[in-house]
N, C-alpha and C positions, 0 to 999 in steps of 0.2 A: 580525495581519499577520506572521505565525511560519509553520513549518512544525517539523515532526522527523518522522526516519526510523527506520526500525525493520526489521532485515536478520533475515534467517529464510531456514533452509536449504530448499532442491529439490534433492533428490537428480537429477541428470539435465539442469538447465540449464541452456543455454549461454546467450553472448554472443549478441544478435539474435532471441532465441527471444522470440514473443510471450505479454507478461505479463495476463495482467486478477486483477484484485482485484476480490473479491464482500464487499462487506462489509455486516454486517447493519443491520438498518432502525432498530435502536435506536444505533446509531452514527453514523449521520444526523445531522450539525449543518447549522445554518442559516451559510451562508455560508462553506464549507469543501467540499472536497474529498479523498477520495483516490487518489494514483496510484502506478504501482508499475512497476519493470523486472526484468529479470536484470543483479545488477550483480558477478557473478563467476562463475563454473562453481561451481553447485551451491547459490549463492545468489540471494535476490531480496530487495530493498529495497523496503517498502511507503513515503510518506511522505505524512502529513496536513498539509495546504495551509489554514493558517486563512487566510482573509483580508477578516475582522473586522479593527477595531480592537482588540473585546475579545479578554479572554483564555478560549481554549475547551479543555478538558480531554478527548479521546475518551474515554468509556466503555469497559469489556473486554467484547470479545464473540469471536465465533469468527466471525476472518475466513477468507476461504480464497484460494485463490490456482489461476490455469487457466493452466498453461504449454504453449504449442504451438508446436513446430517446424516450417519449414518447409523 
């Protein structure tokens, strides 16, 4: 029942600009998610949402990130 964040630059995006996070199939936990916004010009904040009781470790994978303006 944690969460943490993890900020990673986009060159190009702003405030309001729509974020999706692709993340891969071996980062998959059971009772977790992740989400993610733009949370400064040129950055994006991903954050994994345990919410288990226990405690869940994401595995390293290559996530990616789709930012679109409208």
């Amino acid at each position: 029942q944690t969460s943490s964040d993890l900020t990673i630059s986009v060159p190009g995006a702003a405030d309001g600009d729509v974020l999706v996070v692709v993340v891969p199939n071996a980062c998959v936990l059971p009772d977790s998610c992740y989400t993610g916004w733009v949370s400064a010009a040129d950055t994006a904040t991903v954050r994994f949402n345990n919410y288990s009781a226990a405690t869940q470790n994401p595995p390293s994978g290559d996530f990616r990130v789709v930012v679109t303006r409208f």
